[in-house]
C-alpha positions as a printed Julia matrix, in Angstrom:
688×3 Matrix{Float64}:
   0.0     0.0      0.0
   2.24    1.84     0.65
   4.68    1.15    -2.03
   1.91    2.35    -4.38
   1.55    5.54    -3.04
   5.27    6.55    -3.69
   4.66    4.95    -7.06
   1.68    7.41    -7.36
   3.79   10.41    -6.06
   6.55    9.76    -8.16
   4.51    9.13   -11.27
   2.73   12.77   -10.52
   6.27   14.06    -9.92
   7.35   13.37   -12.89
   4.31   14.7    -14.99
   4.65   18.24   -13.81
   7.26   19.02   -15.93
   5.55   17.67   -19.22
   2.76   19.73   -18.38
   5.2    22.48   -17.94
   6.62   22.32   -21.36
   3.01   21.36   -22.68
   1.83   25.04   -21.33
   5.08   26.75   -22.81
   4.31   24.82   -25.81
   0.73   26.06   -26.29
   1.36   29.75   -25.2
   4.0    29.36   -28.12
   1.93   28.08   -30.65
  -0.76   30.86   -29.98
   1.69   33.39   -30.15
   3.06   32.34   -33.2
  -0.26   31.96   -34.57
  -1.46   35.48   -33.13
   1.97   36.51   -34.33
   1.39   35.2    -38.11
  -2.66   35.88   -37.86
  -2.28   39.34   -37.0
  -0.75   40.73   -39.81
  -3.72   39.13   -42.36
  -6.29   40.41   -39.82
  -4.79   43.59   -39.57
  -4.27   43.39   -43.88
  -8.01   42.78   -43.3
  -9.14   44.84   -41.71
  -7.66   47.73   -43.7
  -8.52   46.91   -46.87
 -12.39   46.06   -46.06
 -12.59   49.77   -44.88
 -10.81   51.53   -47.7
 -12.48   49.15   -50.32
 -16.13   50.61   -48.38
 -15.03   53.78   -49.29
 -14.38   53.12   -53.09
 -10.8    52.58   -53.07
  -8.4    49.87   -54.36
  -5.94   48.74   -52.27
  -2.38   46.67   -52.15
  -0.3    45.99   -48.92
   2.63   44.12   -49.18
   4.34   42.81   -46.01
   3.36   43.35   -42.47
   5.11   42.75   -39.31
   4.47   43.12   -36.19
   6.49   42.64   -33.15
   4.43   42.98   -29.84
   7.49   41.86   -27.66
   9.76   44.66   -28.93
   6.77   46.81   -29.89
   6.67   47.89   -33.49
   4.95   48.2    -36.43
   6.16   48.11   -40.57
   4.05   48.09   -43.54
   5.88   48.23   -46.68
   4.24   48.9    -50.04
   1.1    50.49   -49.34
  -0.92   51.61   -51.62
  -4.43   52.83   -52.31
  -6.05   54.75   -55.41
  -9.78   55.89   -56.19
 -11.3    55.41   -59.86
  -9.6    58.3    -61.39
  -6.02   56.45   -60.0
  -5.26   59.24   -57.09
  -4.77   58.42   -53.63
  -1.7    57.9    -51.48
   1.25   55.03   -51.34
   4.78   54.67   -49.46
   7.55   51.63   -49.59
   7.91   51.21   -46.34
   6.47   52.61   -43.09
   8.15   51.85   -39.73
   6.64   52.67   -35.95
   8.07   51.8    -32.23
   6.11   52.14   -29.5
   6.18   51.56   -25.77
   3.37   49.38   -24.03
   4.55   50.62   -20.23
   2.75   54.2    -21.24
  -0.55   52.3    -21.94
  -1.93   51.53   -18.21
  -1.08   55.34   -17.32
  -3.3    56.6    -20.19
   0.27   57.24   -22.63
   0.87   56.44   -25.66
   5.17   57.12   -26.2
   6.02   56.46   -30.12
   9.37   56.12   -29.8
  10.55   56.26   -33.5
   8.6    56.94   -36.55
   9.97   56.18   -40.1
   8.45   56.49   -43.67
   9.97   56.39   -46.75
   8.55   57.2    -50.63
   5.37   58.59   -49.3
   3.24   60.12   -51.64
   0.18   61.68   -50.93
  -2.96   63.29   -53.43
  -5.06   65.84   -52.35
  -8.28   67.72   -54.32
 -10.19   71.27   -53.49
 -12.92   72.33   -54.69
 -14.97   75.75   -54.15
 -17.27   73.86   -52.47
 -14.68   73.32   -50.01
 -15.34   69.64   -50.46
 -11.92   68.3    -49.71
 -10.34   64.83   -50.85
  -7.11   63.72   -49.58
  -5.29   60.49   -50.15
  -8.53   59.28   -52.43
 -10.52   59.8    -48.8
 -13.71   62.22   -49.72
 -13.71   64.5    -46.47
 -15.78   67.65   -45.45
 -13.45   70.56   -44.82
 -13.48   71.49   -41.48
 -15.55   74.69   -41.35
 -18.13   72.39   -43.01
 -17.82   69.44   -40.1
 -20.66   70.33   -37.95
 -19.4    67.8    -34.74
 -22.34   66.19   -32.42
 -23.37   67.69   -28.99
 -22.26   64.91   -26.42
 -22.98   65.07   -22.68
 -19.48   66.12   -20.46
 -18.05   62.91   -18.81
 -15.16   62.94   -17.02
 -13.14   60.98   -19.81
  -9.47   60.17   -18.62
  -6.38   61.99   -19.63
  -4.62   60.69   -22.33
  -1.4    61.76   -23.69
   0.64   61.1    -27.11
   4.36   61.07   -26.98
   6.31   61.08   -30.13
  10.08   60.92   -30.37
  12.63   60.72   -33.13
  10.94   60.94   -36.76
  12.01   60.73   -40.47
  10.22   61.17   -43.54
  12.07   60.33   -46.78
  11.5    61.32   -50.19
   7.89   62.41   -49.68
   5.95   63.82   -51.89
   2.01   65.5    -51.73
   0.19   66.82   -55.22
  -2.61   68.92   -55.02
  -5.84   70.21   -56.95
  -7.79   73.04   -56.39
 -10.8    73.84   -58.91
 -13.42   77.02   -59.01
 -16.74   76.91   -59.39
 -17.12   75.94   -62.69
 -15.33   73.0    -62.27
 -12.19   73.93   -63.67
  -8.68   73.2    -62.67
  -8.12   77.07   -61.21
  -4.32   75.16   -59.01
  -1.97   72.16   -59.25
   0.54   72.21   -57.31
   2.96   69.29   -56.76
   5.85   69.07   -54.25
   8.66   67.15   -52.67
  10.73   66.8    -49.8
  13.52   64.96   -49.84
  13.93   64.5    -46.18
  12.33   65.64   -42.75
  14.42   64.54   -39.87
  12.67   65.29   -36.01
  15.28   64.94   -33.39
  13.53   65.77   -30.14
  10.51   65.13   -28.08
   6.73   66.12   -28.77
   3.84   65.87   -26.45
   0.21   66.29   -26.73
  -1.88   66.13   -23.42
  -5.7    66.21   -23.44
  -6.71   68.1    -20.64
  -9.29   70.66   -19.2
  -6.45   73.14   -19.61
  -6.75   76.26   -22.5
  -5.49   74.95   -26.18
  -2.41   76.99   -25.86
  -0.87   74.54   -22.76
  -1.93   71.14   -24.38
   1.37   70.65   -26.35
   5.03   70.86   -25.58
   8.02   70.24   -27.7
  11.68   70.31   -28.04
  13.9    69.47   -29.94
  15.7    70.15   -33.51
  13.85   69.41   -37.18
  15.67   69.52   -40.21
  13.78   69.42   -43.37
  16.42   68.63   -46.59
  15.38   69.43   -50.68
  11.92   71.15   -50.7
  10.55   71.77   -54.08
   7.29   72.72   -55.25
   6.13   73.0    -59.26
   3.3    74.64   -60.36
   1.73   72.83   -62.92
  -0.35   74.58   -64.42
   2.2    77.19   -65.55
   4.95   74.76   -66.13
   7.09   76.33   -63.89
   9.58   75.97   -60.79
   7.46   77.88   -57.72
   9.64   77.05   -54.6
  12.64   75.47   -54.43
  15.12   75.25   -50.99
  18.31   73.12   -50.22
  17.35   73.0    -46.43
  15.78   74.36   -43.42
  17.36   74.0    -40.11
  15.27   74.63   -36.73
  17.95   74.16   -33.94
  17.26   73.79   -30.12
  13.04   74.87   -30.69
  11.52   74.87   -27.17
   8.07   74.65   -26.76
   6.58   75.21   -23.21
   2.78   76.56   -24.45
   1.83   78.13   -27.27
   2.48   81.22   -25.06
   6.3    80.38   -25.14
   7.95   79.66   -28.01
  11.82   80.03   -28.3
  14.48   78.75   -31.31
  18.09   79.24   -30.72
  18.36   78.92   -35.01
  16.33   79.47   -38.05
  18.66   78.76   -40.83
  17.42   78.68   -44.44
  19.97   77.32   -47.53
  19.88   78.01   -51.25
  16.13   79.33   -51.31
  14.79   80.79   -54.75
  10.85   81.31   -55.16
   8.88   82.25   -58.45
  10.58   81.23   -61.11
   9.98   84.07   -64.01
   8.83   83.87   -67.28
  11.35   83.35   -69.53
  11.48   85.74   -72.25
  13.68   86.84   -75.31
  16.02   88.76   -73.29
  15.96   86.85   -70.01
  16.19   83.75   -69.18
  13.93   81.59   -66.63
  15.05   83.17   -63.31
  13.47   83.46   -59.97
  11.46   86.39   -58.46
  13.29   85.83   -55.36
  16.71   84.2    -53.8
  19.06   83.41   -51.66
  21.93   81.23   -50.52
  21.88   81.5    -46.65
  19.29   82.83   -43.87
  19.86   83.21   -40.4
  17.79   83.84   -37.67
  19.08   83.71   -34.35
  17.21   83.6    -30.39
  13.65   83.72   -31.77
  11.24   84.14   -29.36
   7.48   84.31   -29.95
   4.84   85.5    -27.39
   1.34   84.35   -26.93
   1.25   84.31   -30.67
   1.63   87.65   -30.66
   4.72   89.02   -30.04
   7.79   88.36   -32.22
  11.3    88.94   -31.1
  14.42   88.19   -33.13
  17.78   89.09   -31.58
  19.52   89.26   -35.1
  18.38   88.81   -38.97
  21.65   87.8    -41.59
  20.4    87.32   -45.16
  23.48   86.69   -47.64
  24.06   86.82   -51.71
  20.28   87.8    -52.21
  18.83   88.02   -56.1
  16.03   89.17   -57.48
  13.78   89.54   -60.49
  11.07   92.12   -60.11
   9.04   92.71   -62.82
   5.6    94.37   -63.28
   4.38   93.39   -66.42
   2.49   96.0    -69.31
  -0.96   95.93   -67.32
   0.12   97.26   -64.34
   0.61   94.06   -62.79
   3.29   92.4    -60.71
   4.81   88.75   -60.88
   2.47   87.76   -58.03
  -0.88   88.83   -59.6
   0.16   86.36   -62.43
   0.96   83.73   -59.99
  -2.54   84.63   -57.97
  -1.11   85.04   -54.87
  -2.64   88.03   -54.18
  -6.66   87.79   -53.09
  -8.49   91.21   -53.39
 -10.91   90.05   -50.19
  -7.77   88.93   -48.16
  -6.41   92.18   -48.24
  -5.57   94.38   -44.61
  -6.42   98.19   -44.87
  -3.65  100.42   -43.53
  -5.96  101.17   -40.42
  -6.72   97.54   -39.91
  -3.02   96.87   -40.18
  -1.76   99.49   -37.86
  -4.51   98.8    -35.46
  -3.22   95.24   -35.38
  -2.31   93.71   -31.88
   0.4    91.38   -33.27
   4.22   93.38   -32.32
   7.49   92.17   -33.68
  10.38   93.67   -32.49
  14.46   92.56   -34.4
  17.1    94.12   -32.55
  19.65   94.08   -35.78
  19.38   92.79   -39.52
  22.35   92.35   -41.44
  23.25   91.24   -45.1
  25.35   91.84   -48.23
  25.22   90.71   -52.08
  27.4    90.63   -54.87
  24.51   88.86   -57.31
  22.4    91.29   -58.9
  18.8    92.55   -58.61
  17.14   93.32   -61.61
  13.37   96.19   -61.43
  12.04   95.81   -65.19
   8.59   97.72   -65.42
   6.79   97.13   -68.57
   4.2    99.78   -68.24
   6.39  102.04   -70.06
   6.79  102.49   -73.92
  10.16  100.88   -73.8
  10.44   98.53   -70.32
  12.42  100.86   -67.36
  15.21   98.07   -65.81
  17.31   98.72   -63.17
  20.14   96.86   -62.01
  21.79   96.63   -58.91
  24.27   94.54   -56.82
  27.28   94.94   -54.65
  24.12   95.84   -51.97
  25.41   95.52   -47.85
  23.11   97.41   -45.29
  22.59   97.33   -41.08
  19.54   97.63   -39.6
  18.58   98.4    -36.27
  15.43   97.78   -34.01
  13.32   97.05   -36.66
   9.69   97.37   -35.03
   6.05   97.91   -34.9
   6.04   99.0    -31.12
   7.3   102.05   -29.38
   6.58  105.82   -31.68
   9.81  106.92   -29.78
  12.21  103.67   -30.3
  15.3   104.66   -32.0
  16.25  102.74   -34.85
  19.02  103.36   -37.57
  19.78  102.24   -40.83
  23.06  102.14   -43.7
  22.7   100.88   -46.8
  25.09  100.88   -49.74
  24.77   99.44   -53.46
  26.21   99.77   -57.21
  23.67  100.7    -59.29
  24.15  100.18   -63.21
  27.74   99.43   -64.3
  29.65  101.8    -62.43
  26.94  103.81   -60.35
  27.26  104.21   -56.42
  24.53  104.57   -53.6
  24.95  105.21   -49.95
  22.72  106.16   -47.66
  22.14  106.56   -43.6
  19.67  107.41   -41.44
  18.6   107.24   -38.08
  15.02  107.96   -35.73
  11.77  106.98   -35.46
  11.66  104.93   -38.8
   9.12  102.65   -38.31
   6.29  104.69   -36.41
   3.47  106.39   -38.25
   4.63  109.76   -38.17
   8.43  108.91   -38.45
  11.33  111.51   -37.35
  14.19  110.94   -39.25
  17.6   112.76   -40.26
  19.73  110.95   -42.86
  22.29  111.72   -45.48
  22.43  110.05   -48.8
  25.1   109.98   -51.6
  25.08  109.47   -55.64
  27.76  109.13   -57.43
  28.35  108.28   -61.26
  24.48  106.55   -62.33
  23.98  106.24   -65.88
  20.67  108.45   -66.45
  19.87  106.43   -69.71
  17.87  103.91   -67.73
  15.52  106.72   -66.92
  14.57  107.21   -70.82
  11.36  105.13   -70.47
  10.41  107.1    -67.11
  11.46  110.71   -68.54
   9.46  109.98   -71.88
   6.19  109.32   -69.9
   6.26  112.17   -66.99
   8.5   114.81   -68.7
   7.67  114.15   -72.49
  11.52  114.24   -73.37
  14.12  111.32   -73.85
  17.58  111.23   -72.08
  20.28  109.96   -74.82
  23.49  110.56   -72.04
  23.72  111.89   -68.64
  25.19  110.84   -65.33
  24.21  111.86   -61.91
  25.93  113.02   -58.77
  23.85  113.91   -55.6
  24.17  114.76   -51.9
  21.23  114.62   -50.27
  20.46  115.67   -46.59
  17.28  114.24   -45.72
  14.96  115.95   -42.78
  10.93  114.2    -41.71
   9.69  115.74   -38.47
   6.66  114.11   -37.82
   5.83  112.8    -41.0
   6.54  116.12   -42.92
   9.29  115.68   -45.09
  12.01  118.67   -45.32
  15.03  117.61   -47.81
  17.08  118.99   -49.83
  18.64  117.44   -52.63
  22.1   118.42   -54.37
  22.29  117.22   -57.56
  25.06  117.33   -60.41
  24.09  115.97   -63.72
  26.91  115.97   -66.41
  26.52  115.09   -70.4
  22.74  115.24   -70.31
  21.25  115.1    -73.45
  17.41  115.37   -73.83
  15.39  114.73   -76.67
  11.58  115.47   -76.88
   9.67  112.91   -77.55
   6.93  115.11   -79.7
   6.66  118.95   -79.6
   3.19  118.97   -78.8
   3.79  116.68   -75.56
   6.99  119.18   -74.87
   4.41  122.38   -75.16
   1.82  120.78   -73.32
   4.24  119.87   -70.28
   6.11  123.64   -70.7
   2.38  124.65   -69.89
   1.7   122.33   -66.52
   5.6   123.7    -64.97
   6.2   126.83   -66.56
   9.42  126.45   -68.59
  10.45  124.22   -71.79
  12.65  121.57   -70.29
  15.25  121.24   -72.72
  15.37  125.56   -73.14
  16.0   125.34   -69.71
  18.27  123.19   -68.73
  20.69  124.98   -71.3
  20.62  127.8    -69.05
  22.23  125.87   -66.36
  24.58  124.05   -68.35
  28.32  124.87   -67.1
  31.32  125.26   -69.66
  31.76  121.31   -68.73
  28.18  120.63   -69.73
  27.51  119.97   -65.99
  23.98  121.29   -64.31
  23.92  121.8    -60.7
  20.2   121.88   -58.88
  19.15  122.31   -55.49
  15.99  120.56   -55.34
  13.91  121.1    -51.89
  11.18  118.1    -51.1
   8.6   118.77   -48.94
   5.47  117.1    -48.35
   3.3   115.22   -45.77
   4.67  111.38   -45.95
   1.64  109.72   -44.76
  -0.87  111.9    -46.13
  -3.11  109.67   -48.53
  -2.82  112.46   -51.49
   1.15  112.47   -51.15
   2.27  111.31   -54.87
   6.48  111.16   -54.68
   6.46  111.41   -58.25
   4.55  114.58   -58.9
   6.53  115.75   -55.85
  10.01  115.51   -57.04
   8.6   116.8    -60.88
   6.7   119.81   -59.0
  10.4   120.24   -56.99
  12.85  120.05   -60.24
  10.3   122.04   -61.63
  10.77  125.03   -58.94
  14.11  123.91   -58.62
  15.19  125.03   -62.14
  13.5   128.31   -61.75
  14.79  129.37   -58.69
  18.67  128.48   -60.0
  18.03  130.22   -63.48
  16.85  133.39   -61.3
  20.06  133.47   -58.8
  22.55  132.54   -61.58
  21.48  135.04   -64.24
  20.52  137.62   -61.74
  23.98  139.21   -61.64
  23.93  139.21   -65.46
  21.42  141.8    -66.17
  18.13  138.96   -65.5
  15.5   141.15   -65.99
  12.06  140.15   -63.35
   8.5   140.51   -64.23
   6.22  142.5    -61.69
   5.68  138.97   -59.34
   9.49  137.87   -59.89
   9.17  134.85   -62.14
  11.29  134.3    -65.28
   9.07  133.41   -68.26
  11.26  130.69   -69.47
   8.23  129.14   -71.62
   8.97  132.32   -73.84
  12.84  133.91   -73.23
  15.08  134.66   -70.89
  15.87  138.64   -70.68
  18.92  139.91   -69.73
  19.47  144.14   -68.97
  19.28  145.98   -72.47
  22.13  147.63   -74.04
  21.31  151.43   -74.12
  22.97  153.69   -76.53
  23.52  157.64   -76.36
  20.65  158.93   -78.37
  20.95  158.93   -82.62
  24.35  156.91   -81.49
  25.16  153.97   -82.91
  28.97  154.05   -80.88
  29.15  151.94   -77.69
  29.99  153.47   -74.24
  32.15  152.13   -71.91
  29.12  151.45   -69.7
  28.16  149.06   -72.35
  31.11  147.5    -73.28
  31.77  146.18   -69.21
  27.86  144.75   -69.61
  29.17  142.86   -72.91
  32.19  141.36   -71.23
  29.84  140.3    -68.24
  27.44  138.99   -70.79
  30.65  137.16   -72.82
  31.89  135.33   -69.53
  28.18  134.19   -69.21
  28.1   132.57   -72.64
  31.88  131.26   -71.9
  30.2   129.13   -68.83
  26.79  128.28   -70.22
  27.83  127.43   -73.87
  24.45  125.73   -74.37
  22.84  129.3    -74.34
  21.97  131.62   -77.44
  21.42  135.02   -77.66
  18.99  137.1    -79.73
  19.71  140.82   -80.96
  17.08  143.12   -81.08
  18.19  146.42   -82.24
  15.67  149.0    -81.6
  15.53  153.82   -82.31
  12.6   155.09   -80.68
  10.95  158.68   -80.61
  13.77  160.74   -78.68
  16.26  159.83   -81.3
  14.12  161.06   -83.67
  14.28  164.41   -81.86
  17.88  164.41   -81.64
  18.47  163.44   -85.08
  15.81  165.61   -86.84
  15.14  169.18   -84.97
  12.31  171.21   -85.95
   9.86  170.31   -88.62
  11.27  168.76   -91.65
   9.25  168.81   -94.99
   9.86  165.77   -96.96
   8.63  164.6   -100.56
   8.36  160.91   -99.01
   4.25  160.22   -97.55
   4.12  160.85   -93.59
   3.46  158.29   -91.49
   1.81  158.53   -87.86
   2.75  155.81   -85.2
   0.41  154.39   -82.94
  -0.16  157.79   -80.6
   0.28  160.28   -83.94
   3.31  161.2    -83.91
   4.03  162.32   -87.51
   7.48  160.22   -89.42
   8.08  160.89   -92.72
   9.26  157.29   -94.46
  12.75  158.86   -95.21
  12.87  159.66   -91.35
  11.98  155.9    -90.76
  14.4   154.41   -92.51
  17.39  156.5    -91.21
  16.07  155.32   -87.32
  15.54  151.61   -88.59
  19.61  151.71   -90.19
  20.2   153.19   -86.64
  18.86  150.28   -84.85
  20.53  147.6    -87.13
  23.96  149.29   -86.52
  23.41  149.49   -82.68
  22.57  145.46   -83.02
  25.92  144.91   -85.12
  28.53  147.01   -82.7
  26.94  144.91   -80.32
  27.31  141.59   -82.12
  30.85  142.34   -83.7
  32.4   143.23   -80.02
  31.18  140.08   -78.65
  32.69  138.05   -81.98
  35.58  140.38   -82.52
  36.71  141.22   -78.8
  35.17  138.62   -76.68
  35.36  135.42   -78.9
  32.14  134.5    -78.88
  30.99  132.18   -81.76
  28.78  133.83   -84.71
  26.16  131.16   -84.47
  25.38  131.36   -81.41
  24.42  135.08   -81.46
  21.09  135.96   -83.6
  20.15  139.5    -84.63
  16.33  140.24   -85.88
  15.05  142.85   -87.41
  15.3   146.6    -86.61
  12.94  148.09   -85.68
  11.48  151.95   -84.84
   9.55  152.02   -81.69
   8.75  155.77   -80.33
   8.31  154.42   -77.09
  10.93  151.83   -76.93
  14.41  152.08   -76.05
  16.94  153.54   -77.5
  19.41  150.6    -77.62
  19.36  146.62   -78.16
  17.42  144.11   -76.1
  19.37  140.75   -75.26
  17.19  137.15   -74.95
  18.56  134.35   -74.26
């Protein structure tokens, strides 16, 4: 007895183990089969609910490792009837299941490679993305549902890379037809860092929380529709972002590489180019406030390029791109009323590449080159009306042409303060033809231009003063009855005049005042500066010529639209002899003509009623008819003609000491014809 009951103990002894290995054994075999069924359920699953919403779909391997938690599903694919959807080669996810009991869910790593997504807008705002139909979200009208206390969950995601990924997307109008397609790529998006969403009772602004580093390498995106290259960028670097709210955002680095945006139409004399570019962007300790408030330490933009060009109906390279929506736009008031502030303490850059301004409005296109550009910026701002700021810029313009220019105040506030100095030197005026032909009716064949200007706002009211030394101009009208009709507006014939100022060199010097109320809606800069070269010519043809005789009408302007009078010559009367009186005006008139040799002058020798006195005393009968002058005083013709031959010799001593004494050229000195004049002078009148 027992003997059988060890024999029983040792038989159950020994059959724990087997049942042991038997358990092992089955948890095994089910988790090899859950192991090897889960992928085809999972396959499944996913392809029941993408064929119920009208979609064909392929899924090539899936495996999943619930041990080591993670997650791959290469070749995916899925299209609608009209072949658009989404697809990727291979898609890889880690997770942790420790996260899971305390309402977590960590992703530690997140891979996908070749993803390609389509997307489709319509007017409607009907919007279909990855072959998924979906109501856009001001259209999703979400159910009421009672307030439960559900539990707190939270999403962490870790390190994250997206390679070669690509998204193309449709947008079409009303009518139905294709009104956008845009497709781009991105070669790489690498997240180095930590992001966390919470769901809480907290505001939206405190439910996520980041840092970290993303790096996003070869962005390009082609517009379809036009063919053409819209943005391209070698990289984008985001270094050390910390996100504590959406009230405090800071980035150590924002650094942009080999960016270029809009590429141009290419036409006979340009090639494809873009609107904008650049090889390197830096923007260092960015800090951003409540969404509200921007603040960058420092701003350092190198080897910008551009191509800005408005095209011959007024538009710019952006209304033929349609960026620009008419409805979107912010009034000045609504902009300056605007609570969002940005505040950069310093903004820094130079270029060697050049910047082209072609404006096709014109007759012939205006173009404008520049390059060799460097300029400092300080507290750049939308803040404080009494902030300081300061600014120096300097560029080539043209060839050969210099700019510089400082200034320093209140730049940025609505009624600015500002003192600045700016300098010219050596710009090739014939790129102004197209601009001179349309506001001043005349052509510029040659010219250069030197300027110093000293530049004065108080308040908004500008107060400036602008040197300016223009040397080989040459202006051609472009049609007399446009150069009458703009001698009429301003009061002198622009070509006529600017001879008057011409030195021996062929150099004009101008002092041209601007005044005018900056921010005043009426303030037009270009009628301004034409109104102040306008004045400005004027006033220097009055205080040059003064000293030469100038001769003022009764409210002290020069008629310049007719001549230019200088101080007549007046003769002894019945003499024809010059004094000495009027041989020191002729020298004085001679130097003129030595300094201004674009001037001409016009003789006018004139005998008038008190050398008919002197010549002819008493009453003097005479066979030849008598003639009465306008108040009827009696001239016999023979009495006529010996005043008239008086006239023309007073007109030729006066010509012949000016060629014979002073040098002056014959053809630029023009007599007309004698004449008797009982009131006029006795003497010659001198226009110029």
């Amino acid at each position: 007895m027992f003997s059988l009951y060890l024999n029983g103990f040792s038989l159950h002894k020994q059959s724990r183990p087997i049942k042991c290995l038997a358990s092992i054994f089955l948890i095994v075999v089910f988790g090899v089969m859950l192991k090897a069924a889960m992928p085809v359920v999972l396959k499944s699953l996913v392809t029941h609910w993408f064929e119920s919403e009208g979609m064909t779909v392929q899924v090539g391997d899936i495996e999943i490792s619930l041990w080591e938690p993670a997650l791959s599903i290469n070749d995916f694919s899925g299209k609608d009837p009209a072949g658009k959807g989404f697809s990727w080669e291979k898609m890889k996810l880690k997770w942790q299941w420790e996260g899971i009991l305390d309402h977590r869910i960590v992703i530690d790593d997140f891979r996908v490679q070749a993803l390609h997504v389509d997307a489709e807008l319509s007017e409607q705002k009907l919007i279909k993305i990855a072959g998924l139909n979906l109501l856009s979200s001001n259209q999703t009208v979400m159910p009421e549902l009672p307030e439960t206390a559900a539990p707190i969950w939270a999403i962490r995601l870790a390190n994250s890379e997206v390679l070669d990924f690509s998204i193309c997307m449709k947008q079409f109008d009303r009518g139905g037809d294709l009104s956008l397609d845009l497709c781009s790529q991105l070669k790489s998006l690498t997240w180095k860092g930590i992001v966390e969403y919470t769901s809480s009772s907290k505001s939206s602004g405190d439910l996520w929380a980041l840092e970290g580093s993303l790096n996003l390498g070869g962005l390009r995106i082609d517009n379809k529709i036009r063919d053409r290259l819209f943005l391209k960028v070698e990289s984008i670097l985001l270094d050390k972002i910390a996100v504590k709210s959406l009230a405090a955002i800071e980035m150590a680095t924002l650094r942009v590489e080999d960016f270029s945006v809009l590429q141009q139409q290419p036409t006979q004399a340009v090639k494809a180019r873009p609107f904008f570019a650049f090889e390197t962007l830096n923007l260092r300790d960015v800090q951003l406030v409540a969404l509200q408030d921007l603040r960058v330490d420092m701003i350092e933009l190198q080897s910008p390029s551009g191509y800005f060009r408005l095209i011959d109906n007024g538009l710019s390279e952006l209304d033929a791109w349609g960026l620009r929506d008419q409805d979107t736009q912010t009034s000045p008031r609504q902009s300056a009323t605007s609570k969002f502030r940005f505040l950069v303490n310093k903004f820094i850059g130079s270029t060697h590449k050049e910047t082209v301004f072609v404006d096709e409005q014109y007759q012939s296109p205006f173009t404008m080159t520049i390059k060799d550009l460097q300029w400092d910026i300080n507290k750049i701002h939308n803040q404080s009306l009494n902030h300081e700021s300061s600014v120096s810029l300097a560029l080539t313009v043209g060839r050969h042409g210099y700019v510089a220019f400082e200034a320093s105040g209140s730049l940025f506030s609505s009624h600015p303060t500002i003192t600045g100095k700016g300098e010219i030197k050596g710009v090739d005026l014939k790129m102004m033809a197209p601009l001179t032909r349309k506001h001043l009716q005349h052509v510029i064949n040659s010219g250069q231009l030197d300027s110093v200007v000293d530049f004065k706002v108080e308040k908004g009211l500008v107060n400036s003063v602008a040197h300016f030394s223009i040397n080989q101009l040459a202006l051609t009208p472009v049609d007399d009855k446009d150069a009458e009709a703009f001698s009429r507006e301003y009061g002198f014939p622009l070509n006529a005049s600017l001879a008057l100022l011409r030195d021996r060199d062929n150099s004009i010097h101008l002092d041209v005042p601007v005044t005018g109320q900056v921010d005043s809606p009426s303030f037009d800069f270009d009628k301004a500066i034409v109104k102040a070269v306008s004045k400005a010519v004027l006033d220097a043809v009055i205080k040059y010529y003064t000293p030469y005789g100038l001769v003022l009408a009764a409210d002290a302007l020069v008629d310049l639209a007719n001549s230019l009078k200088l101080e007549p010559i007046v003769f002894n009367l019945a003499s024809k002899e010059l004094t000495s009186a009027n041989t020191q005006q002729l020298i004085a008139i001679s130097e003129l003509m030595a300094v201004r040799p674009g001037i001409h002058i016009t003789l006018c020798g004139i005998s008038n009623q008190k050398d008919k006195e002197s010549l002819f005393r008493g009453y003097m009968k005479s066979k030849f008819q008598i003639i009465h002058d306008k108040k009827g005083q009696s001239i016999t013709q023979k009495q006529r003609l010996r005043l008239i031959k008086i006239a023309e010799q007073r007109s030729a001593r006066v010509k012949n000491f000016l060629m014979q004494q002073q040098k002056v050229a014959a053809s630029r000195i023009v007599e007309c014809l004698p004449r008797y004049e009982p009131e006029g002078l006795a003497g010659v009148t001198i226009t110029i």
